[in-house]
VMD Tcl script that builds the backbone (N, CA, C; Angstrom):
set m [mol new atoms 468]
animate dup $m
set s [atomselect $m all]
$s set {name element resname resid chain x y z} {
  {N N UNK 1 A -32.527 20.574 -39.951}
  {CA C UNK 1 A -32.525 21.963 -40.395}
  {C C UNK 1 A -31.279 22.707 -39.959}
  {N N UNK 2 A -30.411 22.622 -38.892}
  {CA C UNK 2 A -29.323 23.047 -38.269}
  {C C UNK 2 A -28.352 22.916 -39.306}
  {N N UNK 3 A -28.360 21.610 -39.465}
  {CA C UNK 3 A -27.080 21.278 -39.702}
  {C C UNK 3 A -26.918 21.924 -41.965}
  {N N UNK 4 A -28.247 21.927 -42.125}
  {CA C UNK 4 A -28.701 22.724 -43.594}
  {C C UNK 4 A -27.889 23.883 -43.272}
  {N N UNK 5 A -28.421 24.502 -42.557}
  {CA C UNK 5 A -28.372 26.009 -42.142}
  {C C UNK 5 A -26.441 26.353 -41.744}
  {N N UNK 6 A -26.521 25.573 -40.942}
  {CA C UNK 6 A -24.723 25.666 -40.546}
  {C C UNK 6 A -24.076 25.644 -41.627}
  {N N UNK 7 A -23.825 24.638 -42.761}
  {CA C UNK 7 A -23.679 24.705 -43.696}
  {C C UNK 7 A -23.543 25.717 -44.786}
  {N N UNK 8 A -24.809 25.910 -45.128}
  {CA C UNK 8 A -25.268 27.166 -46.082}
  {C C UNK 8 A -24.513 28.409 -45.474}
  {N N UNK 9 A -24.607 28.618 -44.018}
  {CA C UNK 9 A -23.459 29.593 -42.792}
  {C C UNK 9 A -21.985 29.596 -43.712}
  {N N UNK 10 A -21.496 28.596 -43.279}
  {CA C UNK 10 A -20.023 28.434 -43.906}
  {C C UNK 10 A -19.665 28.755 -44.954}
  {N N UNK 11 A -20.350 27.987 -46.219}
  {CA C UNK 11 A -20.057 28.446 -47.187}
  {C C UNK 11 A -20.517 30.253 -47.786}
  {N N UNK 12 A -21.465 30.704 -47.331}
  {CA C UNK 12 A -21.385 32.298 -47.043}
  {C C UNK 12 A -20.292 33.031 -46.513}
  {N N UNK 13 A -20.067 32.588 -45.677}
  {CA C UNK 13 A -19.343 33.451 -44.762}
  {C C UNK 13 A -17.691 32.841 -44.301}
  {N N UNK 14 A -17.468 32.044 -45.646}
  {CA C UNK 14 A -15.991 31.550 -45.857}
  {C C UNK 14 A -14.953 32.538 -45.845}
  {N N UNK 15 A -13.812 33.314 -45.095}
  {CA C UNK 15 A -13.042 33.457 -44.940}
  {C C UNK 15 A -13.118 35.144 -44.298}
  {N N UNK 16 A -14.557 35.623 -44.041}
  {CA C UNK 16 A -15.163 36.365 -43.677}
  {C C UNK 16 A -14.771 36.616 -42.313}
  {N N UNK 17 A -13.812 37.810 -41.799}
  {CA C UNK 17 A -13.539 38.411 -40.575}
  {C C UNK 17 A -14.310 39.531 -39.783}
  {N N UNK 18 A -15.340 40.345 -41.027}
  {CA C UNK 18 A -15.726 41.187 -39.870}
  {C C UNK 18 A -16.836 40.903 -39.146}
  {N N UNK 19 A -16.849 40.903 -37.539}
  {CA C UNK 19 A -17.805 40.437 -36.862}
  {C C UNK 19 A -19.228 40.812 -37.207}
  {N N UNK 20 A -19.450 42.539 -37.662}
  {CA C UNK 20 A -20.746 42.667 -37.863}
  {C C UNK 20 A -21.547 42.275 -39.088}
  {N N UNK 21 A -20.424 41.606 -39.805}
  {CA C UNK 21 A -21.259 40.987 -41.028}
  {C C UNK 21 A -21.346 39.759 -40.503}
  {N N UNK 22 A -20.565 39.548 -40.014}
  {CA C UNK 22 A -20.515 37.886 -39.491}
  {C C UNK 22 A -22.469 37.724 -38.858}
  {N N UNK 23 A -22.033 38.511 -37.846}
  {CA C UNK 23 A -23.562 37.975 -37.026}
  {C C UNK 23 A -24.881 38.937 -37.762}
  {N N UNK 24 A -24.545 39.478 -38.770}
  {CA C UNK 24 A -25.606 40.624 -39.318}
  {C C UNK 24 A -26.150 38.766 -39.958}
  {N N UNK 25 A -25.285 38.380 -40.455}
  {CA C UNK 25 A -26.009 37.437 -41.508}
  {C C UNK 25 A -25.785 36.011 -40.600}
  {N N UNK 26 A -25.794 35.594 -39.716}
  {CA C UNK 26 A -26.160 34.727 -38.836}
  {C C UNK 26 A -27.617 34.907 -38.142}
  {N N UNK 27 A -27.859 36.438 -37.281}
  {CA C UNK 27 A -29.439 36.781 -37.163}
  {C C UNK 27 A -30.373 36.465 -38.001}
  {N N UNK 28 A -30.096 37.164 -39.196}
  {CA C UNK 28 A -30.704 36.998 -40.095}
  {C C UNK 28 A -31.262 35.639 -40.990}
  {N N UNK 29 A -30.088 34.932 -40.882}
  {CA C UNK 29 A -30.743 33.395 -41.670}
  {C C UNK 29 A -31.430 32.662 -40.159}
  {N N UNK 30 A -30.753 32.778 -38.828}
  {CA C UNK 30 A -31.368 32.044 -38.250}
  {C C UNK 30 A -33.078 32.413 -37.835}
  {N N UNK 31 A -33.002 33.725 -38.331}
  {CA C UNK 31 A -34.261 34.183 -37.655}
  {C C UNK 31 A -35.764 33.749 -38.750}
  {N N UNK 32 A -34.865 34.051 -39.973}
  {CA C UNK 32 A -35.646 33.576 -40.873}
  {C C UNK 32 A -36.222 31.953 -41.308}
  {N N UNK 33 A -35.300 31.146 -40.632}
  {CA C UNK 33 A -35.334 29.925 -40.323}
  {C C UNK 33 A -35.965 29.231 -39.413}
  {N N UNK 34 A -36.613 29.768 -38.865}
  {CA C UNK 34 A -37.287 29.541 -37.343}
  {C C UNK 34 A -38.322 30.348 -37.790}
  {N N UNK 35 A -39.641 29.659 -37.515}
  {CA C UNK 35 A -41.302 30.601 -37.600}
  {C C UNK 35 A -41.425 30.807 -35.765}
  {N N UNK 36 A -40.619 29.924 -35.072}
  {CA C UNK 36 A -40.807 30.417 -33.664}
  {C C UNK 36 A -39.517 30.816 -32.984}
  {N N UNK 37 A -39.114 31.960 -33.759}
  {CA C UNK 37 A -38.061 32.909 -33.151}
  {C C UNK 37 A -38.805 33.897 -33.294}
  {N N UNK 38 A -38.923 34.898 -32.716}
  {CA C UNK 38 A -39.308 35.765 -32.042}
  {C C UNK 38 A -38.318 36.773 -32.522}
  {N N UNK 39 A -37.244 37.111 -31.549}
  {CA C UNK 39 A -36.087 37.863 -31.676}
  {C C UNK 39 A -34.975 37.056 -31.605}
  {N N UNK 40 A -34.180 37.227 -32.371}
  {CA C UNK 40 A -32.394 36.399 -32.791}
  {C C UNK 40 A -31.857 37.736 -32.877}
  {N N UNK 41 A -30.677 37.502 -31.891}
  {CA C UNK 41 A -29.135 38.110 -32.048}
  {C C UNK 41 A -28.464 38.336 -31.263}
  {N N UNK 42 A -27.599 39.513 -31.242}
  {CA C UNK 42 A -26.624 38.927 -30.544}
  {C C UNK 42 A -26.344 40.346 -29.545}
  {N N UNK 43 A -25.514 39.975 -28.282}
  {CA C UNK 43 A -25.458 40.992 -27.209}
  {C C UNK 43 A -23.751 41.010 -27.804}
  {N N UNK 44 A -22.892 42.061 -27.668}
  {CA C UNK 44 A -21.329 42.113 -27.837}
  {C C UNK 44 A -20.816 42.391 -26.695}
  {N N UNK 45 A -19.906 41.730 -26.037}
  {CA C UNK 45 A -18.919 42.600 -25.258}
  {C C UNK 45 A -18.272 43.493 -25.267}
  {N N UNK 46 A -19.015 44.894 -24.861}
  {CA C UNK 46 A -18.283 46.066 -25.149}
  {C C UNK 46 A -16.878 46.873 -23.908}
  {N N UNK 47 A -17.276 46.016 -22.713}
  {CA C UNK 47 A -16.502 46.589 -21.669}
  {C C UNK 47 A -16.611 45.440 -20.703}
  {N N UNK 48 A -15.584 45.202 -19.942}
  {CA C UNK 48 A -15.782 44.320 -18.986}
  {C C UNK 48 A -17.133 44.255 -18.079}
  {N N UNK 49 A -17.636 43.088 -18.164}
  {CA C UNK 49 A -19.016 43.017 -17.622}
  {C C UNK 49 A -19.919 43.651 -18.016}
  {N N UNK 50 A -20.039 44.300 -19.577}
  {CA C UNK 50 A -21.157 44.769 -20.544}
  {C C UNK 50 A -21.355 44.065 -21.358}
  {N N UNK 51 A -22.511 43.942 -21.832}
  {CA C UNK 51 A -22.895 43.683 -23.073}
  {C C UNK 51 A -23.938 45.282 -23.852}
  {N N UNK 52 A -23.552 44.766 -25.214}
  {CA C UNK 52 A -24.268 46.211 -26.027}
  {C C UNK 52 A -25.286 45.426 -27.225}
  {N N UNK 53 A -25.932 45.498 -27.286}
  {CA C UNK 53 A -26.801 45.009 -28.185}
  {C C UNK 53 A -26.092 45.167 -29.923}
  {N N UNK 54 A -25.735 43.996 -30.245}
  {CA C UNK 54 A -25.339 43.874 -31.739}
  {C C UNK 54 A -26.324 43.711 -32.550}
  {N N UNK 55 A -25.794 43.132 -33.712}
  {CA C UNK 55 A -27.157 42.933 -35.096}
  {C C UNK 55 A -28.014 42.246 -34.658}
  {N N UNK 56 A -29.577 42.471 -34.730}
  {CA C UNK 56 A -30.593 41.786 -34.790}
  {C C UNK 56 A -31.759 41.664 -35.550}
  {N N UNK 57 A -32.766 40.493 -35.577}
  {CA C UNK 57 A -33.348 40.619 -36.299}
  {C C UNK 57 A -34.895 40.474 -34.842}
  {N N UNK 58 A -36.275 41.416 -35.100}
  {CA C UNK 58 A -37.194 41.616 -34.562}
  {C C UNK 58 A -37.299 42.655 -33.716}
  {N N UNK 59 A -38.098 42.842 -32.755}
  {CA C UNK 59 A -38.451 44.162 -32.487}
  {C C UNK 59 A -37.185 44.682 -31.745}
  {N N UNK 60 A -37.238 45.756 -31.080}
  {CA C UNK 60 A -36.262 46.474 -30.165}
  {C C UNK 60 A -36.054 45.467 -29.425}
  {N N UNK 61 A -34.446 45.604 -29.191}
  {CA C UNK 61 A -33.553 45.189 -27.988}
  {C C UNK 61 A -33.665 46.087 -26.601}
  {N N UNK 62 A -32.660 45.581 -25.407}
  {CA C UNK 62 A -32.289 46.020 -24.796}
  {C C UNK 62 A -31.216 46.618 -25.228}
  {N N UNK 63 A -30.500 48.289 -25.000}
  {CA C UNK 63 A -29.226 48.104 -25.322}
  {C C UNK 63 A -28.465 47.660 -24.766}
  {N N UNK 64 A -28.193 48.191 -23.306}
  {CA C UNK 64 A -27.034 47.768 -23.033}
  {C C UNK 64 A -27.733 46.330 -21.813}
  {N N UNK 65 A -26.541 45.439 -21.398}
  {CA C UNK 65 A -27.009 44.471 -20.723}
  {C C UNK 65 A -25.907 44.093 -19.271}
  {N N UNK 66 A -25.634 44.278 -18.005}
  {CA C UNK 66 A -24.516 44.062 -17.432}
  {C C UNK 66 A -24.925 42.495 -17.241}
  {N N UNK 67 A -22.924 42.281 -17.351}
  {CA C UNK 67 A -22.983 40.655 -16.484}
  {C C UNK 67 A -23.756 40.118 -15.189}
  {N N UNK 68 A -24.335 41.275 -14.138}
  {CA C UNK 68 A -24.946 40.833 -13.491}
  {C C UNK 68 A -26.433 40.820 -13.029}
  {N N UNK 69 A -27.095 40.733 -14.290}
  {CA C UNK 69 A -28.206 41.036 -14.520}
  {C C UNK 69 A -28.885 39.916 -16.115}
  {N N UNK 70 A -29.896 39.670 -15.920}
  {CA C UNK 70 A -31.011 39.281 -16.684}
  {C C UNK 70 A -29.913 37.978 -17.416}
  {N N UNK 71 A -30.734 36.702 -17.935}
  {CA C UNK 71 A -30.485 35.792 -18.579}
  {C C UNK 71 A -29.241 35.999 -19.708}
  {N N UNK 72 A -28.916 37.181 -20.572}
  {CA C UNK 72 A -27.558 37.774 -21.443}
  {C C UNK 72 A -26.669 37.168 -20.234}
  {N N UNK 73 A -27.611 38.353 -19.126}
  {CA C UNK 73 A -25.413 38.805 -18.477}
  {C C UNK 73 A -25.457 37.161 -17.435}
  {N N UNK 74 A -26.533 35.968 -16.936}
  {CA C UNK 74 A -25.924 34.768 -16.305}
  {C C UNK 74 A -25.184 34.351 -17.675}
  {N N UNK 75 A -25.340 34.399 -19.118}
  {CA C UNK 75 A -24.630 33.279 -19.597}
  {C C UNK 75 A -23.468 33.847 -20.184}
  {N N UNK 76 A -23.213 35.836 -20.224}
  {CA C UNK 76 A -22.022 35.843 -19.940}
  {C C UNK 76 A -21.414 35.724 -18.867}
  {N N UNK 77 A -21.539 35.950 -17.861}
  {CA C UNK 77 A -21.130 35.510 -16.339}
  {C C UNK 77 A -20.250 34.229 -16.589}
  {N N UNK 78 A -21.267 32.932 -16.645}
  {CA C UNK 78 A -20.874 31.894 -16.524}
  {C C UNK 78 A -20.005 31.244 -17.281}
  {N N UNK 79 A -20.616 31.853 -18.885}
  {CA C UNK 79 A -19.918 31.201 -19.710}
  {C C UNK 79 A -20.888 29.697 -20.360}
  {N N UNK 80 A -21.999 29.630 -19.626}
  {CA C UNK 80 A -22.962 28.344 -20.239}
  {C C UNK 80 A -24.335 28.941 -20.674}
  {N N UNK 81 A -24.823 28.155 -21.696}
  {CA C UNK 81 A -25.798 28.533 -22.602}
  {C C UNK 81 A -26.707 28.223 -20.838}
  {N N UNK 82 A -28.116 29.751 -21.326}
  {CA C UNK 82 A -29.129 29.336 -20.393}
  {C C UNK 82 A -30.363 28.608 -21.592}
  {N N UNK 83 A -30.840 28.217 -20.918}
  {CA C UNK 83 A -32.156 27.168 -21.438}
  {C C UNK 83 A -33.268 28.071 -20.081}
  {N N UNK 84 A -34.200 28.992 -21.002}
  {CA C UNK 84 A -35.386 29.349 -20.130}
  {C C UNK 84 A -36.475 29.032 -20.791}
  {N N UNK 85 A -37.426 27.856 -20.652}
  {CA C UNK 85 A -38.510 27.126 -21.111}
  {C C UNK 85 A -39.529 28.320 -20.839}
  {N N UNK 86 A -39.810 29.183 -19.355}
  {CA C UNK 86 A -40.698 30.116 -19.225}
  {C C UNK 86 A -39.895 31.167 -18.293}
  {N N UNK 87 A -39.973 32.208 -18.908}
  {CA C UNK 87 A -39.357 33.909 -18.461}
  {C C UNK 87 A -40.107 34.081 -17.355}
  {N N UNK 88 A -41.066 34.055 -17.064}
  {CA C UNK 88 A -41.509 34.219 -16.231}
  {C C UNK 88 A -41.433 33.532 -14.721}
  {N N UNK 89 A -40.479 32.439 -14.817}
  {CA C UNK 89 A -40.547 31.734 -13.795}
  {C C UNK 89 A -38.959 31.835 -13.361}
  {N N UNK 90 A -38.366 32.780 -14.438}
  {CA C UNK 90 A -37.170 33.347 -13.916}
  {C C UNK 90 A -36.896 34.211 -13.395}
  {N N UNK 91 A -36.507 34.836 -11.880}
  {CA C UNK 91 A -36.283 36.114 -11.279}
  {C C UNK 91 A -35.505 37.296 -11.966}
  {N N UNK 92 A -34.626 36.865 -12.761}
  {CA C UNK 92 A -33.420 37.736 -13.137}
  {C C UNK 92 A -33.969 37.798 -14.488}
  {N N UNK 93 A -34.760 37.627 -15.448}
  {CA C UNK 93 A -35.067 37.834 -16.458}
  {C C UNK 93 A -35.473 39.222 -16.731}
  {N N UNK 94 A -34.974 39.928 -17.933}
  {CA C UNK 94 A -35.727 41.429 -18.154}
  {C C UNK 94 A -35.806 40.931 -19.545}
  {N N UNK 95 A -37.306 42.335 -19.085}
  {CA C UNK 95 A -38.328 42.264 -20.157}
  {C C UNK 95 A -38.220 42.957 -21.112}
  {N N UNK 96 A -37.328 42.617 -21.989}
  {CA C UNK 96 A -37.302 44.188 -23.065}
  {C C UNK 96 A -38.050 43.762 -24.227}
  {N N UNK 97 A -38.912 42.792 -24.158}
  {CA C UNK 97 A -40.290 42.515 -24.800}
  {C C UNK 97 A -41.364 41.894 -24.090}
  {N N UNK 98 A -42.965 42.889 -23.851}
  {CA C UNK 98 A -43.764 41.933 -22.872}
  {C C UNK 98 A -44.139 41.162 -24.239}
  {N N UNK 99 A -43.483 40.330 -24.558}
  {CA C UNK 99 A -44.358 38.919 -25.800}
  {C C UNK 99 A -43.525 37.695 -25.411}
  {N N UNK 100 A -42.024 38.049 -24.851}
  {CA C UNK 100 A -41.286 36.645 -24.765}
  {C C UNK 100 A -41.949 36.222 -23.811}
  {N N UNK 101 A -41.892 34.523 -24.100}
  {CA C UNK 101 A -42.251 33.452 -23.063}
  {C C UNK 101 A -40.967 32.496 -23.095}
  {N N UNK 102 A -40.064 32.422 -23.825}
  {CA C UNK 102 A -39.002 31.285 -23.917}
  {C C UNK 102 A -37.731 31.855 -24.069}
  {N N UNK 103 A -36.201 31.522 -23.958}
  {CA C UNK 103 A -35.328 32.190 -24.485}
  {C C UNK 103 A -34.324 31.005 -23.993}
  {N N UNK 104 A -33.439 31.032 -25.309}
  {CA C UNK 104 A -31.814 30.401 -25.084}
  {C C UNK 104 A -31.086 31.477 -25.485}
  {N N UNK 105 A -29.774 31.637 -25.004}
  {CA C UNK 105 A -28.729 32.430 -24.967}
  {C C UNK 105 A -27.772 31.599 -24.944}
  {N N UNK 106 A -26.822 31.441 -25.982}
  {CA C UNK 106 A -25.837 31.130 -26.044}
  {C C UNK 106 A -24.470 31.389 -26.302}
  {N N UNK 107 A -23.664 31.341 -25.320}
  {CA C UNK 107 A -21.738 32.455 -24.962}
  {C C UNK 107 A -21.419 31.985 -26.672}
  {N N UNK 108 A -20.901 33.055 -26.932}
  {CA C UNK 108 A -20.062 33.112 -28.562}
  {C C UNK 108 A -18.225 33.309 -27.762}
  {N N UNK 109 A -17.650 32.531 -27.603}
  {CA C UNK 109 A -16.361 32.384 -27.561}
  {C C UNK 109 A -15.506 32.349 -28.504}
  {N N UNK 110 A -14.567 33.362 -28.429}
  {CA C UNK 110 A -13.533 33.243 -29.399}
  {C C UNK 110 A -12.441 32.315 -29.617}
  {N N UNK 111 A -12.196 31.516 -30.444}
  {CA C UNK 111 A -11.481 30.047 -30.328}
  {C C UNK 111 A -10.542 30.365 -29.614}
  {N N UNK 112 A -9.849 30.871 -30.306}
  {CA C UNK 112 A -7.569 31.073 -30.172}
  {C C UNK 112 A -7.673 31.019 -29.050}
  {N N UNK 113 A -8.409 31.794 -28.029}
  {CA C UNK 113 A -8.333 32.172 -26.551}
  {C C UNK 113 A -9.141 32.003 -25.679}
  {N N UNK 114 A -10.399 31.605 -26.683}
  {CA C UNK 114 A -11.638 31.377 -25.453}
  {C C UNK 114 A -12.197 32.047 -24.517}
  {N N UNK 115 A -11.933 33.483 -25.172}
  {CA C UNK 115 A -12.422 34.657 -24.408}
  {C C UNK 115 A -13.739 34.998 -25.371}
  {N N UNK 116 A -14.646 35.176 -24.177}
  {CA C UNK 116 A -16.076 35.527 -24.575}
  {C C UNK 116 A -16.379 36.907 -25.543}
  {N N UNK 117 A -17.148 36.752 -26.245}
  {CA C UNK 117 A -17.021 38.095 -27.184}
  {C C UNK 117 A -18.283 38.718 -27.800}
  {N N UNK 118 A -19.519 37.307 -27.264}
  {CA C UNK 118 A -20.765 38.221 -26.998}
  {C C UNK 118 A -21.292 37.176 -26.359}
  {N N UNK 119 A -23.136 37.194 -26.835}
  {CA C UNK 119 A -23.903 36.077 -26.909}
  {C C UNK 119 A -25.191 35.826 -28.034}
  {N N UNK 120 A -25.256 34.664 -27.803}
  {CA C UNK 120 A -26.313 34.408 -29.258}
  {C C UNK 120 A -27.670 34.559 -28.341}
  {N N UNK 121 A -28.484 35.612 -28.156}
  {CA C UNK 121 A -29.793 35.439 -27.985}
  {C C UNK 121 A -30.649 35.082 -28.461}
  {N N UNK 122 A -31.503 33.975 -28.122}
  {CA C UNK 122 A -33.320 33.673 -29.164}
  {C C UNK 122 A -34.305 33.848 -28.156}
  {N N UNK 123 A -35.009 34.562 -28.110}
  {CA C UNK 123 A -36.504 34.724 -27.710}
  {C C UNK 123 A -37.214 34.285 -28.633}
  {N N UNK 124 A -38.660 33.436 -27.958}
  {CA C UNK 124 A -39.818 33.529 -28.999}
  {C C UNK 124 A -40.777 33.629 -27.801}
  {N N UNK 125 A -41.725 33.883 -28.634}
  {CA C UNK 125 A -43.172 34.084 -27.880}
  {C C UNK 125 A -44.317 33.078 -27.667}
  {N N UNK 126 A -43.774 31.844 -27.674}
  {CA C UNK 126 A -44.143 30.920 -27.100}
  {C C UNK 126 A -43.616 30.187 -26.200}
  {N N UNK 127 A -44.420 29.222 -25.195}
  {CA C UNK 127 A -43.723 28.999 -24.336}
  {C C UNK 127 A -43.314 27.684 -24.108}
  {N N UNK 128 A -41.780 27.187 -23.258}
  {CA C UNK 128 A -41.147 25.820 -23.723}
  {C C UNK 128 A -41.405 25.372 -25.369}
  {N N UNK 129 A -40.915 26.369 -26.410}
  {CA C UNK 129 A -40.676 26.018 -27.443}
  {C C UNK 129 A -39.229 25.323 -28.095}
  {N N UNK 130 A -38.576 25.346 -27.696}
  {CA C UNK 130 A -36.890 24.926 -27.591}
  {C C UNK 130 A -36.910 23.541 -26.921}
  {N N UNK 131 A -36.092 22.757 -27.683}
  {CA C UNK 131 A -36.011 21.388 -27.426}
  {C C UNK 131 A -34.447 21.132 -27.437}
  {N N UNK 132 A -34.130 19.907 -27.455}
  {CA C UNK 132 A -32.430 19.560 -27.191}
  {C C UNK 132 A -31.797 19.924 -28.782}
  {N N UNK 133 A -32.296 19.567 -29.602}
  {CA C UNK 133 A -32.129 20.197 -30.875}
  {C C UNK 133 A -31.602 21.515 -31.393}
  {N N UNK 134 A -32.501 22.467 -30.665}
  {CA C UNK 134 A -32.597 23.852 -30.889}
  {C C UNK 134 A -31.045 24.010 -30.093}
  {N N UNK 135 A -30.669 23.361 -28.597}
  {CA C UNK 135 A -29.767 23.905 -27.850}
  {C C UNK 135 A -28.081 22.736 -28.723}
  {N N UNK 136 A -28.665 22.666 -29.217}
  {CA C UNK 136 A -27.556 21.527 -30.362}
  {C C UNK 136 A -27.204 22.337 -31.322}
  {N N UNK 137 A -27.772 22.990 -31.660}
  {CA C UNK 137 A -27.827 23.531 -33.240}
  {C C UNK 137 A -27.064 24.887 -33.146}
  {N N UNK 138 A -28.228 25.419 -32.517}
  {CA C UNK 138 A -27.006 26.495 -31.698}
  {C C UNK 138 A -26.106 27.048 -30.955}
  {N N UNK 139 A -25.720 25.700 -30.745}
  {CA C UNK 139 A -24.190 25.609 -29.897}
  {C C UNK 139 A -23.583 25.452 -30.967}
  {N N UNK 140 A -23.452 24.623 -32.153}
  {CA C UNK 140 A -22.548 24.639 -33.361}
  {C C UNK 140 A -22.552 25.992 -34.205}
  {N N UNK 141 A -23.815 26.616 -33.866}
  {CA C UNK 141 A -23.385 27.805 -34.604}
  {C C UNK 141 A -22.829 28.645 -33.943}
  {N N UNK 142 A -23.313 28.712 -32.676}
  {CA C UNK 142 A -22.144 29.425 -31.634}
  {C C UNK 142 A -20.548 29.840 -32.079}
  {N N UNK 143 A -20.537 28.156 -32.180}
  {CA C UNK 143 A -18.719 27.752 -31.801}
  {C C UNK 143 A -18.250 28.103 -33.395}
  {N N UNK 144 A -19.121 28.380 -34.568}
  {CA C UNK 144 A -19.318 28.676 -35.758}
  {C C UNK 144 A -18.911 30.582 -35.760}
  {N N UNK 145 A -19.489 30.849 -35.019}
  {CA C UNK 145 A -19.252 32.130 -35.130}
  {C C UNK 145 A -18.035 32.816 -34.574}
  {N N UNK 146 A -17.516 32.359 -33.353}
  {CA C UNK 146 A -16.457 31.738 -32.035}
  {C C UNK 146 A -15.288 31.587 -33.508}
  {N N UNK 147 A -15.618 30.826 -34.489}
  {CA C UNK 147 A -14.315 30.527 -35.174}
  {C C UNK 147 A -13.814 31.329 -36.165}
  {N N UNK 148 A -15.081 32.254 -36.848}
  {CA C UNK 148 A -15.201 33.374 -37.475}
  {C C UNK 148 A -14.371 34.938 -37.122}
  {N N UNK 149 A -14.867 34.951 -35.693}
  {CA C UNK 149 A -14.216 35.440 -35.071}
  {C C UNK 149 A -12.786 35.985 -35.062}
  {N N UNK 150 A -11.988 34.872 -34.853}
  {CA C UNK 150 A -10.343 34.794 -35.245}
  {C C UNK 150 A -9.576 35.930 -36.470}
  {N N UNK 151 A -9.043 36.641 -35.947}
  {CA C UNK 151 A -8.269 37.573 -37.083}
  {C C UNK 151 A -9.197 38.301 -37.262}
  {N N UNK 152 A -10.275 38.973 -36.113}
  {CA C UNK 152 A -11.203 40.058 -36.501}
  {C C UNK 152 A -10.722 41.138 -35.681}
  {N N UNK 153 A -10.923 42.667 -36.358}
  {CA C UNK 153 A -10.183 44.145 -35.697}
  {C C UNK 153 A -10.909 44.343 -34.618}
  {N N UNK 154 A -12.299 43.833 -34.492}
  {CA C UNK 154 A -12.941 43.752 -33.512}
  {C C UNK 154 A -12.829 42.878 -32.173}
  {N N UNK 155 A -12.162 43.255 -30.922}
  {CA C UNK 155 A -12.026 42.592 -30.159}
  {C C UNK 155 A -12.484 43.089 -28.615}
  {N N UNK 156 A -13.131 42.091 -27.617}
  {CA C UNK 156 A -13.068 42.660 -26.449}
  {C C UNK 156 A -12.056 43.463 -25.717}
}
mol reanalyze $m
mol bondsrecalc $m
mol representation Tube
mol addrep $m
């Protein structure tokens, strides 16, 4: 299904620079693609060590998110996708939905430079729903969006 989806991605969104269409229609197909996504999208880097809540698809976000705080700001911090099978068994997790039980977050890097420029959030409301697959799939769309990116007015 990823690799459908990545696909169908590309050819949409062929030569396509602006970021908020970019991830308006990345949320959107991935969310619709998944019966166990919950919430898909994306946090932006708005200021050093912020994140601001970009396009999404499902209930309210958090808006804003710092690097040193909740599952967003470890995997902007670090720079590595988190894998949380259960929220609850994470200290630093916030709740800006009591329904999540699962969440991957994955760093959206900008190629040319490899400077971070948001993150791909998925919550769902079940729990250990995400498999090696899910963290496969959306690492290519990650690095998919990461390439989109390039020659956009929008920058950290």
């Amino acid at each position: 299904r990823y690799a459908a989806l990545e696909a169908g991605l590309r050819a949409m969104l062929d030569g396509e620079r602006d970021p908020v269409l970019i991830m308006s229609t990345v949320a959107c197909e991935l969310h619709h693609a998944f019966d166990y996504f919950d919430w898909t999208g994306f946090y932006r880097v708005v200021q050093p060590e912020l994140l601001a809540v970009g396009p999404y698809q499902g209930g309210h976000g958090c808006l804003y998110i710092p690097f040193d705080r909740g599952v967003c700001g470890a995997c902007a911090r670090t720079g590595e996708t988190q894998w949380v099978r259960d929220v609850h068994q994470r200290t630093d997790h916030i709740a800006c939905s009591s329904t999540t039980m699962s969440e991957v977050v994955v760093p959206i890097m900008r190629q040319s430079d490899d400077v971070l420029v948001a993150v791909l959030d998925i919550d769902s409301d079940q729990p250990d729903i995400f498999d090696d697959d899910d963290i496969d799939g959306l690492t290519k769309i990650a690095a998919l969006v990461g390439q989109l990116w390039e020659g956009s007015e929008s920058v950290p």
